[in-house]
C-alpha positions in Angstrom: 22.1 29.4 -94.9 24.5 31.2 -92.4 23.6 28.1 -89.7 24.6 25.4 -92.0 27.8 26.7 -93.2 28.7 27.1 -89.7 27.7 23.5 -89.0 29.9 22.8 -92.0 32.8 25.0 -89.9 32.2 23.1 -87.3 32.7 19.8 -88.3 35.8 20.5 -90.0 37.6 21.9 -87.1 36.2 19.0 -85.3 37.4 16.3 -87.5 40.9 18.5 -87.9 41.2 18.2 -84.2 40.3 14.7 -83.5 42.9 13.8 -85.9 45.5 16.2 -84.2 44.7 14.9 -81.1 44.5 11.0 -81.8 47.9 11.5 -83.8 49.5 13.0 -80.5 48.0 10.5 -78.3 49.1 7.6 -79.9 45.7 5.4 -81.5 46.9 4.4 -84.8 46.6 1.3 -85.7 50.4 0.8 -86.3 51.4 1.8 -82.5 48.4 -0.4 -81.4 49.4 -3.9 -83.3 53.2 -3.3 -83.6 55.4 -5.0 -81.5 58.9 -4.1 -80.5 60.7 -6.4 -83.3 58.6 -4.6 -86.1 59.9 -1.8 -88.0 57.4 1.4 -88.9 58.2 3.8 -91.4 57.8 7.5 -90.1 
């Protein structure tokens, strides 16, 4: 029981992280497909 709530840990700080990092690095899909002439909300 302790191994799979520490997969279950592990998976959220994963995902939590990937999302920090992907956020800081740019990949949305609105930075990706926007051009210069379109406006973005922040």
């Amino acid at each position: 029981m302790k191994i799979m709530f520490a997969a279950f840990l592990a998976i959220a700080v994963v995902a939590v992280g990937a999302n920090l990092v992907l956020k800081q690095a740019g990949f949305s899909s609105q930075e990706r497909t926007s051009g210069a002439a379109v406006r973005l909300d922040n």
